[in-house]
FIMI-483287 format. One record per residue (C-alpha): residue in three letters; residue number from 1; x, y, z. Coordinates in steps of 0.02 Angstrom, whole numbers. Layout:
BEGIN
<tipa->ALA&midren->NUM&x->X&y->Y&z->Z>
...
END
This chain:
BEGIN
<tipa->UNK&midren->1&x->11427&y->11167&z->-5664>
<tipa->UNK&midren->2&x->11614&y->11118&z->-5637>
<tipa->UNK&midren->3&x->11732&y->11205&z->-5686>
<tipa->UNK&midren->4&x->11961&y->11216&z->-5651>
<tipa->UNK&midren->5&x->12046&y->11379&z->-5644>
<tipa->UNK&midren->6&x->12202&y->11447&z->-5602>
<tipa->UNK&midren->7&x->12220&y->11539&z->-5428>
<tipa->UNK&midren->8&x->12302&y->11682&z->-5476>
<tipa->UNK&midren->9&x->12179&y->11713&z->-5632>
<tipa->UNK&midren->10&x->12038&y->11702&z->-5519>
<tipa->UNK&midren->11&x->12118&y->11821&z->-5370>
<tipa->UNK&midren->12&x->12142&y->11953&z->-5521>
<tipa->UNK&midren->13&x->11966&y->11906&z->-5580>
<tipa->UNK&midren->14&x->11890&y->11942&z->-5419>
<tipa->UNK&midren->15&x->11980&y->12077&z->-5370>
<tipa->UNK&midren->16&x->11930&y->12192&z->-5515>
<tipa->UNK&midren->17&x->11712&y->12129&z->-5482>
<tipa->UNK&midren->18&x->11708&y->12114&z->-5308>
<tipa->UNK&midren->19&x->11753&y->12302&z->-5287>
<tipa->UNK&midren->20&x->11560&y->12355&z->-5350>
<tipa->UNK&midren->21&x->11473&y->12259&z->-5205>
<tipa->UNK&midren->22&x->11433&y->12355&z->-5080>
<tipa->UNK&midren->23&x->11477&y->12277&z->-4910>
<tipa->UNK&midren->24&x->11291&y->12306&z->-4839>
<tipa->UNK&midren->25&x->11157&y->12259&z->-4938>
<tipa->UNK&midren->26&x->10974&y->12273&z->-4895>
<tipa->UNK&midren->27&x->10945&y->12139&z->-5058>
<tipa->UNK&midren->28&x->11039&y->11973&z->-5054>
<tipa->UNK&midren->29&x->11066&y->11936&z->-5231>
<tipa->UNK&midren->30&x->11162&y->12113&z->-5239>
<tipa->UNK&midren->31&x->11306&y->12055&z->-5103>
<tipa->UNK&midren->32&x->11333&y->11876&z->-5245>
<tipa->UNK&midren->33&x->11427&y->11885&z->-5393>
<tipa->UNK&midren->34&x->11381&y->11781&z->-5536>
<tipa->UNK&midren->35&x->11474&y->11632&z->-5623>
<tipa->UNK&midren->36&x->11443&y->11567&z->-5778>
<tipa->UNK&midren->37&x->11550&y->11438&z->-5863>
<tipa->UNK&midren->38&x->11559&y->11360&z->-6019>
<tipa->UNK&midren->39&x->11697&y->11242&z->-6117>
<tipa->UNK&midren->40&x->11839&y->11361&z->-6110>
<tipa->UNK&midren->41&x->11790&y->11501&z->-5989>
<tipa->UNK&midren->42&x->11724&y->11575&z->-5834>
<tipa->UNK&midren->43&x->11654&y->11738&z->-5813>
<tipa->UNK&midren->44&x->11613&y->11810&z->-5669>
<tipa->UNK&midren->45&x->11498&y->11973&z->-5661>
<tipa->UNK&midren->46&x->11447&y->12098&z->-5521>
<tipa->UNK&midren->47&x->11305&y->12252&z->-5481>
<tipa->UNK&midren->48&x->11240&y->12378&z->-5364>
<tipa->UNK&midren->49&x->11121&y->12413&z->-5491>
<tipa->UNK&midren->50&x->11202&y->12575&z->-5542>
<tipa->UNK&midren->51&x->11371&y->12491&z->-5589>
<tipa->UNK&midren->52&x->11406&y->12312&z->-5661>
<tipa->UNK&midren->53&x->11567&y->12238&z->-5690>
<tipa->UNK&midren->54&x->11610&y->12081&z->-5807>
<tipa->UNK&midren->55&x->11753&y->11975&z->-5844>
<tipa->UNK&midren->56&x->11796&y->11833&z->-5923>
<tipa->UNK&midren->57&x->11942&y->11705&z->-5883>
<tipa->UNK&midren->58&x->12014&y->11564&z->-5969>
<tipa->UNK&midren->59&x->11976&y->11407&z->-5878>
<tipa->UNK&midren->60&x->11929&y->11225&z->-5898>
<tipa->UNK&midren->61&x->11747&y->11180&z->-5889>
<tipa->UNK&midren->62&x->11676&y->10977&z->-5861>
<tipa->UNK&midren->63&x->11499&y->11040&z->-5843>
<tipa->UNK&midren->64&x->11425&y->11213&z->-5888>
<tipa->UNK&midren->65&x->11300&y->11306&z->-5781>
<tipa->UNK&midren->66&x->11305&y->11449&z->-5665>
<tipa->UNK&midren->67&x->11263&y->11523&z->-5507>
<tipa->UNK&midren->68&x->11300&y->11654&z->-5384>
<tipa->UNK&midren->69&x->11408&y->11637&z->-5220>
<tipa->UNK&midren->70&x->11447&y->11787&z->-5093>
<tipa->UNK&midren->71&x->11562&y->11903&z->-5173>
<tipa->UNK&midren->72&x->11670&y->11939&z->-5032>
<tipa->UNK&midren->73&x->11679&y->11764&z->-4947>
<tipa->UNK&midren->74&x->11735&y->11710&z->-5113>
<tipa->UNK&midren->75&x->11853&y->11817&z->-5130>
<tipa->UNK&midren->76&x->11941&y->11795&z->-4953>
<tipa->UNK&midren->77&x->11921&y->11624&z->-4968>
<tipa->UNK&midren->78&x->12015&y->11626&z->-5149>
<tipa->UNK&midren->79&x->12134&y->11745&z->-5079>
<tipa->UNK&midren->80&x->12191&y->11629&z->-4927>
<tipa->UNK&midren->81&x->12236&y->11483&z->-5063>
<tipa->UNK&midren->82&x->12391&y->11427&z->-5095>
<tipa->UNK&midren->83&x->12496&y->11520&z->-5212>
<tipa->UNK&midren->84&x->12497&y->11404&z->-5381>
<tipa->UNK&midren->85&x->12339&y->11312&z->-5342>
<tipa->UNK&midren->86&x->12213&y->11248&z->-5455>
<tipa->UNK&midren->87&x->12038&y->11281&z->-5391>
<tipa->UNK&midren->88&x->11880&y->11158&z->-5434>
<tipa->UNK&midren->89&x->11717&y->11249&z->-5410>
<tipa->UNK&midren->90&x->11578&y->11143&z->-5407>
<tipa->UNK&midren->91&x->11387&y->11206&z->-5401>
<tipa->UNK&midren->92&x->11258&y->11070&z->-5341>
<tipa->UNK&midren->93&x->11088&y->11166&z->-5367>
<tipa->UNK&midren->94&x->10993&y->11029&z->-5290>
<tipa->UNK&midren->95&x->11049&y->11083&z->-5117>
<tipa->UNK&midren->96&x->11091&y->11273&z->-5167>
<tipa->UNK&midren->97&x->11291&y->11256&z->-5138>
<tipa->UNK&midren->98&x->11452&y->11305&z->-5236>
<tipa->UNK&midren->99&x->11614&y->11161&z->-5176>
<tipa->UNK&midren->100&x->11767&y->11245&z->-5191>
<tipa->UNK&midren->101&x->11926&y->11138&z->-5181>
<tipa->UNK&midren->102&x->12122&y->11172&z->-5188>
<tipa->UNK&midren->103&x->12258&y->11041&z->-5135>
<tipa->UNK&midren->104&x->12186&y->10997&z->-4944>
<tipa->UNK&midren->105&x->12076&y->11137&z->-4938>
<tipa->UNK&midren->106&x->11874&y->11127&z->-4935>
<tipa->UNK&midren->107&x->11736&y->11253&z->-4951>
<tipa->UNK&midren->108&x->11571&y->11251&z->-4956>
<tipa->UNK&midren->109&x->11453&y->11408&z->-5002>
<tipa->UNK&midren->110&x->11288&y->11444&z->-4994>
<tipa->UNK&midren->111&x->11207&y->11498&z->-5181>
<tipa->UNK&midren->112&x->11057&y->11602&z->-5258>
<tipa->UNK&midren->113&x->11016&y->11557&z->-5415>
<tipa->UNK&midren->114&x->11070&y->11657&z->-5572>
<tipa->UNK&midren->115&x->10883&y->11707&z->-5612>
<tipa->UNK&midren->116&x->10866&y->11829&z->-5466>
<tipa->UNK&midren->117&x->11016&y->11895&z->-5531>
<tipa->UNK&midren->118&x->10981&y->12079&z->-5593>
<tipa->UNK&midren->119&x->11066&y->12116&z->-5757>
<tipa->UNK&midren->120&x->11078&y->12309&z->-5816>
<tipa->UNK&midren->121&x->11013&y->12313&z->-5975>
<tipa->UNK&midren->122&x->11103&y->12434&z->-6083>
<tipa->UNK&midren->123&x->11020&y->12453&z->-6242>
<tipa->UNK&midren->124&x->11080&y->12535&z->-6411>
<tipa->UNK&midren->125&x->11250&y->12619&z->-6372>
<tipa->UNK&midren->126&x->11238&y->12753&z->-6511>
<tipa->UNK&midren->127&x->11416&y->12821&z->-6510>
<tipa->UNK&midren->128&x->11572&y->12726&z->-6466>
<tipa->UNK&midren->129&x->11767&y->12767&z->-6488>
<tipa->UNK&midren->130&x->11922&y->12706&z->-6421>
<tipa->UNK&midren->131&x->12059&y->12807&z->-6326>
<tipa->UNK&midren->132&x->12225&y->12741&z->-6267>
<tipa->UNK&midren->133&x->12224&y->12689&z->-6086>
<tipa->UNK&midren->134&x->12367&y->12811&z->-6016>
<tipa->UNK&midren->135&x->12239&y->12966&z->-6099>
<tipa->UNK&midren->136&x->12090&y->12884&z->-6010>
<tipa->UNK&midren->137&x->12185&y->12904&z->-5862>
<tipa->UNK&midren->138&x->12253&y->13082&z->-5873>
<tipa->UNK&midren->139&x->12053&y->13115&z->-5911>
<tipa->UNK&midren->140&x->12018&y->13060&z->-5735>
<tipa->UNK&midren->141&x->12169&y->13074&z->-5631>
<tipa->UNK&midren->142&x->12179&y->13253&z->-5690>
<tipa->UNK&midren->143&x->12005&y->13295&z->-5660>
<tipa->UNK&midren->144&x->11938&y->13173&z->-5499>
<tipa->UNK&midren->145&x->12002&y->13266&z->-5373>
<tipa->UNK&midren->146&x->11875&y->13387&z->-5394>
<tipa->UNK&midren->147&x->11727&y->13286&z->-5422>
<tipa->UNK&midren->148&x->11580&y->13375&z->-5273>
<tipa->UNK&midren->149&x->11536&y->13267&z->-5138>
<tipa->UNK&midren->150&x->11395&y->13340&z->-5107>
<tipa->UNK&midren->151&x->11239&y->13229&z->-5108>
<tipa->UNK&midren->152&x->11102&y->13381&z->-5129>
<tipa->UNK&midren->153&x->11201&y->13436&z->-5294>
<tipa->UNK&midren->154&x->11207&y->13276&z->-5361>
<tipa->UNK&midren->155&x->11244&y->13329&z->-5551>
<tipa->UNK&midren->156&x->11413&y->13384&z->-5488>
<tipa->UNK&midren->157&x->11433&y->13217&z->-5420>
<tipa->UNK&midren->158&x->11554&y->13135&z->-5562>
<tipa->UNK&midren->159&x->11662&y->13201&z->-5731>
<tipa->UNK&midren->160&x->11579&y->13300&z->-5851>
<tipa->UNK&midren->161&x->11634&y->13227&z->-6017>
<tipa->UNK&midren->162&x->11584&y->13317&z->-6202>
<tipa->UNK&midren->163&x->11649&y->13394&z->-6366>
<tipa->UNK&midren->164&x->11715&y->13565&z->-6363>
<tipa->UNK&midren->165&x->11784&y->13674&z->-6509>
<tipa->UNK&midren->166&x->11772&y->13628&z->-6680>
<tipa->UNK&midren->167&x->11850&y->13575&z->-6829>
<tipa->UNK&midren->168&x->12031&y->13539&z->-6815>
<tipa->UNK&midren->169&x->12022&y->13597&z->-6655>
<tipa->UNK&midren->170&x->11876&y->13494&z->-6602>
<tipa->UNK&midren->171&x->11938&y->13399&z->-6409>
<tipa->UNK&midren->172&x->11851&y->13274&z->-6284>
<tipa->UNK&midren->173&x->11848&y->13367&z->-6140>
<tipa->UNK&midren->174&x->11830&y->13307&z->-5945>
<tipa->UNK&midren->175&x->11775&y->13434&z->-5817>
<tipa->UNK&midren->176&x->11743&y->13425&z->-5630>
<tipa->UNK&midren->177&x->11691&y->13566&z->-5508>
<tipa->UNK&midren->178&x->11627&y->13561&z->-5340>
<tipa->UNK&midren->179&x->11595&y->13741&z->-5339>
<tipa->UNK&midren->180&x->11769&y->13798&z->-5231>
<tipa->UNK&midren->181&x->11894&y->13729&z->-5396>
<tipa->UNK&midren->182&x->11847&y->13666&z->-5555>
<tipa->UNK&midren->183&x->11970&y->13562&z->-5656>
<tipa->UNK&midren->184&x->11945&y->13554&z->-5858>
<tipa->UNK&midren->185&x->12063&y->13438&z->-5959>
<tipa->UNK&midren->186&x->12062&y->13415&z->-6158>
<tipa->UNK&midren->187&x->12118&y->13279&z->-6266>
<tipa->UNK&midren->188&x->12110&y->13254&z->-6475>
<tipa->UNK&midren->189&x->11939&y->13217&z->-6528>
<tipa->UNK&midren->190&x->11949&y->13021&z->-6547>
<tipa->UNK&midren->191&x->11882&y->12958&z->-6717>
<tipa->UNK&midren->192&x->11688&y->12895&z->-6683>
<tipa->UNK&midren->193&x->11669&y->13034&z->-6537>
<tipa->UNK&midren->194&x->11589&y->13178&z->-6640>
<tipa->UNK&midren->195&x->11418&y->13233&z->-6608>
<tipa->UNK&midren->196&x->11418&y->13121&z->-6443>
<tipa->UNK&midren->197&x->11288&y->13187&z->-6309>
<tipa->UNK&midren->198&x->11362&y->13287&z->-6142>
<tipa->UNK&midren->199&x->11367&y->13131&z->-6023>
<tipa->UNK&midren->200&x->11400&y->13151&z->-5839>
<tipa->UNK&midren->201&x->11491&y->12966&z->-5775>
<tipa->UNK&midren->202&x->11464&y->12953&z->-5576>
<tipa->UNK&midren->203&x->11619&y->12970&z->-5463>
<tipa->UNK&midren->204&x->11604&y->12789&z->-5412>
<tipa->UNK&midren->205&x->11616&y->12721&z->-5605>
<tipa->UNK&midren->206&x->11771&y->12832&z->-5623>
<tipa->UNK&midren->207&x->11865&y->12785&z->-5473>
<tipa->UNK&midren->208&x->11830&y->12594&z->-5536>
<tipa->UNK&midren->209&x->11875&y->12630&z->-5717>
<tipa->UNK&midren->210&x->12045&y->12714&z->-5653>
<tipa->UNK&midren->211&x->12083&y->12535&z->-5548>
<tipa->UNK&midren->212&x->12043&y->12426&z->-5694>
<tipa->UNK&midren->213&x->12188&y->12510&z->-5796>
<tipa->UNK&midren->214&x->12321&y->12432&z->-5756>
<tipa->UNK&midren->215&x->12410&y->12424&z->-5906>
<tipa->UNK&midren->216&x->12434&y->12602&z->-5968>
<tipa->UNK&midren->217&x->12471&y->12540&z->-6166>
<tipa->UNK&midren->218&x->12299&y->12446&z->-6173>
<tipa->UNK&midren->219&x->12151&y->12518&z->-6268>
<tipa->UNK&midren->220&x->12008&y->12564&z->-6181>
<tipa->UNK&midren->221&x->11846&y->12555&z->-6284>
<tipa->UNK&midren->222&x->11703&y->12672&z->-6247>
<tipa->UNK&midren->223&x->11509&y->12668&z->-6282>
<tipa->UNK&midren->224&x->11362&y->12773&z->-6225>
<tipa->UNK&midren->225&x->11194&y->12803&z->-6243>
<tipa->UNK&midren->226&x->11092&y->12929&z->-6185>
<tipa->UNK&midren->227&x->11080&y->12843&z->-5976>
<tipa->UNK&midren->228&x->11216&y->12719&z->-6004>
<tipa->UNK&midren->229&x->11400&y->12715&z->-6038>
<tipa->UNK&midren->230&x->11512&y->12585&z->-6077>
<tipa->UNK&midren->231&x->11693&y->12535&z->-6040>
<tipa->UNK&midren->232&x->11786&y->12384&z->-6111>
<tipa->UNK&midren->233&x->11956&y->12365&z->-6037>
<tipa->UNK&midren->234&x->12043&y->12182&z->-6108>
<tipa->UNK&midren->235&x->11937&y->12058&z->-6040>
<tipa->UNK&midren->236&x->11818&y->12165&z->-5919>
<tipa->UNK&midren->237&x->11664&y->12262&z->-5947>
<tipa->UNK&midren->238&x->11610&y->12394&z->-5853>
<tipa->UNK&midren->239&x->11429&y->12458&z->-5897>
<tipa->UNK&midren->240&x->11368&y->12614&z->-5783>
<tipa->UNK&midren->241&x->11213&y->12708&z->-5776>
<tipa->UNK&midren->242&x->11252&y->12904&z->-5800>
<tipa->UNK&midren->243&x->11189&y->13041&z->-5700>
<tipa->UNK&midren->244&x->11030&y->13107&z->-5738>
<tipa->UNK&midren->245&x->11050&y->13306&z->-5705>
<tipa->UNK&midren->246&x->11112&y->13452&z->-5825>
<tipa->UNK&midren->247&x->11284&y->13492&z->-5781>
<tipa->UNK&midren->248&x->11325&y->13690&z->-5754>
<tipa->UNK&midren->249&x->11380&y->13824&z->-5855>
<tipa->UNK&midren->250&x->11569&y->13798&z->-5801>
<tipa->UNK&midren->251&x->11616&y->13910&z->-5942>
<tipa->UNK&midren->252&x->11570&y->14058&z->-5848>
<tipa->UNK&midren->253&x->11669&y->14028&z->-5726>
<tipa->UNK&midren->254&x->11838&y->14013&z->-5817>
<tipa->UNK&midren->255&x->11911&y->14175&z->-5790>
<tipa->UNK&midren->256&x->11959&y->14262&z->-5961>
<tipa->UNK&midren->257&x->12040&y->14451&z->-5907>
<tipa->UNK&midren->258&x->12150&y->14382&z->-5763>
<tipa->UNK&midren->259&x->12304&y->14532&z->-5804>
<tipa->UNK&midren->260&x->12415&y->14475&z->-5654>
<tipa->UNK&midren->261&x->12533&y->14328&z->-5697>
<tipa->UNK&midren->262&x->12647&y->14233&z->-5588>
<tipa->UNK&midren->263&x->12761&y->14085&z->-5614>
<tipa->UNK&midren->264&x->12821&y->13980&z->-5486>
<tipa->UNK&midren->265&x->12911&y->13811&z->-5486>
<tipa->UNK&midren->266&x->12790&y->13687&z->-5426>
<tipa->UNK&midren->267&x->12876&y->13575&z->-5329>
<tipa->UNK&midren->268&x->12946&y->13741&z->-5214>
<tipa->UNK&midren->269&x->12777&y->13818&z->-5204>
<tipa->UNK&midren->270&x->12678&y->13635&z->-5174>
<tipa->UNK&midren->271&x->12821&y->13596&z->-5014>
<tipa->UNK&midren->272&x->12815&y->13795&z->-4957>
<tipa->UNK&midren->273&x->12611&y->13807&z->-4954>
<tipa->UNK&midren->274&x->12635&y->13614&z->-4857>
<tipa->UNK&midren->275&x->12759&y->13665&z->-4738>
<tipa->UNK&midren->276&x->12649&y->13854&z->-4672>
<tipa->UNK&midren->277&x->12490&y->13736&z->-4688>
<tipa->UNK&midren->278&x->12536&y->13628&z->-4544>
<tipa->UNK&midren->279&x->12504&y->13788&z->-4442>
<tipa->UNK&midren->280&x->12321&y->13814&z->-4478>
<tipa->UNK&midren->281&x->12172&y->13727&z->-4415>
<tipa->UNK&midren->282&x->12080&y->13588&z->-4487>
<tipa->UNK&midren->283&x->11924&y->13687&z->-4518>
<tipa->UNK&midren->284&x->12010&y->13867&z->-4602>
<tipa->UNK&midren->285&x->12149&y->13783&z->-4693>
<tipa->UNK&midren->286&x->12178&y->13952&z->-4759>
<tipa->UNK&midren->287&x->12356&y->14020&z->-4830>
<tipa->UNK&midren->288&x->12362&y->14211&z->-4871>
<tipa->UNK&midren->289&x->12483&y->14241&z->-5043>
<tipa->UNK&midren->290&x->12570&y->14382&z->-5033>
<tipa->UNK&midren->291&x->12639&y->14447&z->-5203>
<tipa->UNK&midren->292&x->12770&y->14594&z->-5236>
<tipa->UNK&midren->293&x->12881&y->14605&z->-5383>
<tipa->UNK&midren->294&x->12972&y->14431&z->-5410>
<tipa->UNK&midren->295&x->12924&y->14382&z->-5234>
<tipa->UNK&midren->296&x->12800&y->14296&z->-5146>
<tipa->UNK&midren->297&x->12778&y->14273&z->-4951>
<tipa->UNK&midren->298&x->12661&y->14119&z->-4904>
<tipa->UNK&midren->299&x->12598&y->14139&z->-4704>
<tipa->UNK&midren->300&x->12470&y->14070&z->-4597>
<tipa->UNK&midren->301&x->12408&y->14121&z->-4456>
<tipa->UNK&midren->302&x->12288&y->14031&z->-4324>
<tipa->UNK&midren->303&x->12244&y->14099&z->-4170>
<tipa->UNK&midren->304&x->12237&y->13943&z->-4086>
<tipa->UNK&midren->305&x->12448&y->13876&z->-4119>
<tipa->UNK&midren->306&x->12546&y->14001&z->-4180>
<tipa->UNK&midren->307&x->12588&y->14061&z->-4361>
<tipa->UNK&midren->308&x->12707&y->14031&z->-4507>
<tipa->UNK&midren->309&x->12776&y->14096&z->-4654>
<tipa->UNK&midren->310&x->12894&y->14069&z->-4785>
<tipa->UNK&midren->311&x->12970&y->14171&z->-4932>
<tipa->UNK&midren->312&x->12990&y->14112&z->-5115>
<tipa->UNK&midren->313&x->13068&y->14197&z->-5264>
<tipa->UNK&midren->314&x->12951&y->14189&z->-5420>
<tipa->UNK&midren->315&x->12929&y->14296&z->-5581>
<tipa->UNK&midren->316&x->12765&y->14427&z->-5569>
<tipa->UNK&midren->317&x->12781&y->14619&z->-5602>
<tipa->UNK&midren->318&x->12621&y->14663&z->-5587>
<tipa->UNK&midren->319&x->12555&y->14782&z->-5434>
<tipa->UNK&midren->320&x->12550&y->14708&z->-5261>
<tipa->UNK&midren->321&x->12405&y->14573&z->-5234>
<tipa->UNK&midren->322&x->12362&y->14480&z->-5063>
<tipa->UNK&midren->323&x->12250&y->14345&z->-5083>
<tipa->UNK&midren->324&x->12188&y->14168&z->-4982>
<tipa->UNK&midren->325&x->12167&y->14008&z->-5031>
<tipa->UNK&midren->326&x->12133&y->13842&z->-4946>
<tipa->UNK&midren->327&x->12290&y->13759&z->-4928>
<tipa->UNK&midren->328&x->12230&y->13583&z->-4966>
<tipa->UNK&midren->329&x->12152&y->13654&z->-5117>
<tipa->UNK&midren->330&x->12312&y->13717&z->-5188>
<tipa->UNK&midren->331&x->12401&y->13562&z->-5139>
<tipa->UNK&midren->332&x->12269&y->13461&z->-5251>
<tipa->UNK&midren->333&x->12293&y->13548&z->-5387>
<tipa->UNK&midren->334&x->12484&y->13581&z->-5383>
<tipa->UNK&midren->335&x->12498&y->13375&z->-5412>
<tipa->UNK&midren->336&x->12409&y->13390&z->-5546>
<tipa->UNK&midren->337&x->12529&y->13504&z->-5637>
<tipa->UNK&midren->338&x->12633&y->13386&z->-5750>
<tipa->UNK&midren->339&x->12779&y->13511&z->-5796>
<tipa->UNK&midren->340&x->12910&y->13607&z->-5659>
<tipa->UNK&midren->341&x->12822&y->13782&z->-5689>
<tipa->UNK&midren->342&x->12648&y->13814&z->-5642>
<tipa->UNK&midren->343&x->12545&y->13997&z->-5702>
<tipa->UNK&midren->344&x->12453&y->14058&z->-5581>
<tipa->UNK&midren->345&x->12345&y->14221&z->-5684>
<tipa->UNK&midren->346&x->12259&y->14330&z->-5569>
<tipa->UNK&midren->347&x->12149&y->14481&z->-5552>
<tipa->UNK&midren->348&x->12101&y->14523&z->-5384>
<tipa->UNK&midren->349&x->12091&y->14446&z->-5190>
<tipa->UNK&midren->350&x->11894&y->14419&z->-5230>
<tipa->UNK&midren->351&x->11893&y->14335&z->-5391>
<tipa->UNK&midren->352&x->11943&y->14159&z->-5460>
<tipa->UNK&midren->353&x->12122&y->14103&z->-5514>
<tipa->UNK&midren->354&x->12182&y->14028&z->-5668>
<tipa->UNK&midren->355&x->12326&y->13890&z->-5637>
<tipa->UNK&midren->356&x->12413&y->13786&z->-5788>
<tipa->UNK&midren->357&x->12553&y->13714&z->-5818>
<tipa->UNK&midren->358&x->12671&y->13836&z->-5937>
<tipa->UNK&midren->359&x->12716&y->13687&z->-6034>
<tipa->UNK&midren->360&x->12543&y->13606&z->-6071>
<tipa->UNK&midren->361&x->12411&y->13696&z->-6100>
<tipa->UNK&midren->362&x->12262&y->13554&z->-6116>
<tipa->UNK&midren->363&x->12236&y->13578&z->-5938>
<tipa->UNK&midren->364&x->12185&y->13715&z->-5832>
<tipa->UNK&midren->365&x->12119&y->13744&z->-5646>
<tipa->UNK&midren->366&x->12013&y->13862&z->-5569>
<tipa->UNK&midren->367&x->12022&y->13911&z->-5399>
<tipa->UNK&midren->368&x->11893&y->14034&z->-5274>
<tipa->UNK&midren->369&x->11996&y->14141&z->-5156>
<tipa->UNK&midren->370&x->11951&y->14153&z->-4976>
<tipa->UNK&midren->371&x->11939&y->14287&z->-4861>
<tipa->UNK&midren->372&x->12098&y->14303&z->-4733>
END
């Protein structure tokens, strides 16, 4: 193969594929990414076996062909080009290297060939629909943050995405948990999404999906099938095994009888519960609310440095309630609050707290108290 592209085209290229190799790989093939020309194009494709990544880039092609290079090296060496340059990429399979070339600048890499290249077969995608980029993107920023980490509850370990209601009311719904704060968020049902299975996508696929949007008008088209699921962004593909586990009953969790309700302007509460947090300790974390009619008193205390505290005025005229909560935990979920008034609905210092935003009610929180 030889083949002329465009520096900056490649850079972007390789940037969005090289990001699925891992950087220690017990399999060589895995740590190469593939390149296949023909007249008009390269594309260039990536896999840890869980995850695979494609696109395809306008370029000019003498020869076509392909082979696989080291995704990293190539993509240093790419990046340490000369702004503007074209690139020549030349494979010679008889002794198993890849020529690169720009201006004064020579490289030679060593190859595998394509055919030990692993390719993750996808099958039938039975359901596909599209959703605007900026809503796949509220799905996950909205929701990641509470993704488990967790390896021994591994079903926990990415974004719950399924139908919920019905009818007109029918949504696509994204849920995370990790069992301290659960995070649900609903959009419109898109057209094509109805009677899709529950699919859980792993937290790896979602953080890449989030960095491949980079331009929030774009479409985003989505396929799955019943292990697989699909993304097509532009000109990359991103095709991801799902997780194999039953995701909980998060339903039950969702607080319905919470009679205490408190409003608070986020930004005040989010820089109050950050300034008392710098007090506490890196393990307890822990803030202690204190609520009394249209006031609220945020302290910490740690044995260890001292304590702090700090007063707010808010709206709540229900009885007195003190309750804990970790502090990073709030902070998390205070940035994800779009509006300037978050709802915190309450019930008692032992049970779980409902937090939206008064102004949009698609998403909602739910955070487990601690002890203080």
């Amino acid at each position: 193969m030889k083949v002329t592209v465009e520096r900056a085209q490649l850079l972007k290229s390789l940037g969005h594929v090289h990001r699925v190799v891992e950087r220690r790989n017990t399999i060589p093939i895995l740590s190469n990414v593939l390149l296949r020309t023909d007249s008009t194009q390269l594309s260039l494709k990536a896999t840890d076996l869980d995850l695979e990544v494609t696109e395809t880039l306008a370029a000019e092609s003498a020869a076509g062909g392909s082979t696989t290079v080291p995704a990293h090296m190539f993509y240093d060496i790419v990046r340490k080009l000369p702004d503007g340059s074209q690139i020549v990429l030349e494979a010679d399979s008889d002794r198993a290297v890849l020529a690169i070339r720009a201006g004064r600048s020579r490289f030679t890499l060593q190859t595998l060939p394509e055919s030990d290249f692993p390719d993750l077969a996808a099958g039938d995608m039975a359901h596909s629909f599209s959703l605007a980029a900026a809503d796949v993107k509220r799905l996950i920023d909205r929701t990641q943050f509470a993704i488990s980490t967790e390896e021994t509850r591994y079903y926990l370990n990415g974004i719950y995405l399924h139908t919920a209601g019905s009818g007109q009311a029918a949504t696509l719904r994204a849920v995370a948990t990790d069992g301290h704060r659960l995070a649900q968020v609903d959009l419109p049902l898109p057209a094509g999404a109805a009677g899709m299975p529950g699919v859980i996508v792993p937290r790896k696929t979602v953080g890449e999906v989030q960095r491949l949007i980079e331009d929030n008008e774009a479409e985003v088209r989505i396929e799955l099938s019943q292990g697989k699921i699909r993304f097509t962004i532009g000109n990359v593909v991103l095709t991801s095994k799902l997780i194999d586990g039953t995701f909980p009953d998060y339903g039950r969790v969702i607080p319905q009888n919470n009679d205490k309700e408190l409003l608070v302007d986020k930004t005040d509460f989010a820089a109050a519960v950050d300034r008392v947090s710098t007090i506490s300790s890196e393990r307890g974390r822990a803030v202690k609310l204190a609520l009394s009619s249209g006031k609220l008193v945020l302290s910490v205390t740690n044995p260890d440095s001292g304590s702090a505290t700090e007063e707010l005025e808010v709206e709540y005229a229900s009885d007195p309630l003190d309750i804990g909560f970790n502090s990073r935990y709030l902070l998390d979920i205070a940035a994800q609050i779009e509006g300037e008034v978050a709802v915190l609905r309450l019930a008692d210092p032992g049970s779980p707290t409902l937090i939206q935003d008064r102004d949009n009610k698609n998403a909602l929180y739910v955070l487990m108290p601690m002890r203080v």
